[in-house]
N, C-alpha and C positions, 0 to 999 in steps of 0.2 A: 694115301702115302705118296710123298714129293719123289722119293729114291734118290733123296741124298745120301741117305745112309751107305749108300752104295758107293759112293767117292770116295775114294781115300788118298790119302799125302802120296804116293805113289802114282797116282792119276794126274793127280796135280802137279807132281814136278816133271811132268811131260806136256805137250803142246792140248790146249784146246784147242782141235781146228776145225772154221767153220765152214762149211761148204754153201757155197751160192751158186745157184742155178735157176735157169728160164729155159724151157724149150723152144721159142721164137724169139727172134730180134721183135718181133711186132709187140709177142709179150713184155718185153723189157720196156720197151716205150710205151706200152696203154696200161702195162700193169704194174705202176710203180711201188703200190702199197707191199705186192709182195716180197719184190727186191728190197724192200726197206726193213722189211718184219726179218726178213734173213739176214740182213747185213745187223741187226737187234741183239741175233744171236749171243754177236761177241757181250754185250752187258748182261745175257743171262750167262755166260759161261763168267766173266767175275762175279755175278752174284754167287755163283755155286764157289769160288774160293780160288781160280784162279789168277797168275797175275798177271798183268798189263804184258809185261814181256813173252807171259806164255802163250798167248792166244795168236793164233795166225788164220787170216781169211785166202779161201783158195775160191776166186770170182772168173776164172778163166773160160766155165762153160756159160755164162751169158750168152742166152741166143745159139746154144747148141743142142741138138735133140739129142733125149738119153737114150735114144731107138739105138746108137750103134757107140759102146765105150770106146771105141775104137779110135774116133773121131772127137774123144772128150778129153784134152790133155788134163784138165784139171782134178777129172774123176779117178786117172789113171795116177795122176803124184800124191792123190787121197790113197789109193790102195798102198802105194809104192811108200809112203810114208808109214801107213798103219804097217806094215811089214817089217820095217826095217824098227819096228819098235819106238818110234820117236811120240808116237799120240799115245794122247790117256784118253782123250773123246774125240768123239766125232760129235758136232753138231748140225744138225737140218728142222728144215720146219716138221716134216715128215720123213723120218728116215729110212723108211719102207722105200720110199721116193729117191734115191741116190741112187738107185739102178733101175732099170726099164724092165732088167728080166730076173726071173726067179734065181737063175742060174748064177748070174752076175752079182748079186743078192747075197745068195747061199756062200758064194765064194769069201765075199767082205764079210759075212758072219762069222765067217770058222777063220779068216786071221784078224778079225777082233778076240776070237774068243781064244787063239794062240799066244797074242800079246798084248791082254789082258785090257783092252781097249772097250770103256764105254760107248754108248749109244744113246743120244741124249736128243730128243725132242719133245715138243710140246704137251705132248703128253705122256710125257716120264723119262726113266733113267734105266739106261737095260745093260746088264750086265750077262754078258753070251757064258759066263761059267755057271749059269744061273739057268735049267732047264724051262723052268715058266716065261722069264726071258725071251729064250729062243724060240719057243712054241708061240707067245703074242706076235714077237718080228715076223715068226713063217705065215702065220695068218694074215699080217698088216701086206706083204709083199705078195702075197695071193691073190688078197683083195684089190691091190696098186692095178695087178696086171686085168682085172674083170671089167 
């Protein structure tokens, strides 16, 4: 099961947005494939039914470690925008992977799951009002940190 069934015109008439990250500049320059499978994103978020004007790419932490949000302006207008209600998704290759810590993690789960904000990466479509949901993300963010 894809979990599309789990998008709905509500999702969609808010931003798909996709998150791109590297944790070294060294990675960004040897490891092109994976900046490129991210920046991809945005054509799986119109395949799922978005449009062209709703998708927006947030590229600002290229070459910034997710050791400290602190230092991550672009992780931080992810949160600050899934807050303020404007995103139906979040997109990432591994969305477990948008934060370094459990904690930071746990945080972007409960205001996805306040303003009713997908989770969509490569291997499915997670919907935080959905217990099964949040119990695969807490294990995928367990295992990020092992």
């Amino acid at each position: 099961m894809s979990g599309q069934q789990k998008i709905t015109s509500a999702h969609r008439s808010r931003l798909a947005l996709i998150y791109v990250r590297q944790s070294t500049l060294l990675q960004t320059r040897e490891n092109t494939e994976s900046t490129t499978r991210q920046y991809g994103l945005a054509d799986r978020a119109r395949e799922l039914g978005w449009p062209e004007g709703g998708i927006s790419v947030i590229d600002t932490d290229l070459g910034v470690s997710g050791r400290f949000s602190g230092l991550r302006a672009g992780f931080q207008q992810l949160v600050a925008r899934v807050c303020l209600g404007e995103v139906g998704a979040v997109f990432g290759l591994e969305v477990s992977r948008l934060a370094r810590s459990s904690a930071e993690f746990g945080r972007l789960l409960e205001f996805a799951r306040l303003t009713d904000t997908l989770l969509i990466d490569a291997d499915g479509v997670y919907d935080l009002a959905d217990f099964n949901d949040r119990l695969v993300l807490g294990l995928k963010s367990t295992m990020s940190e092992a």
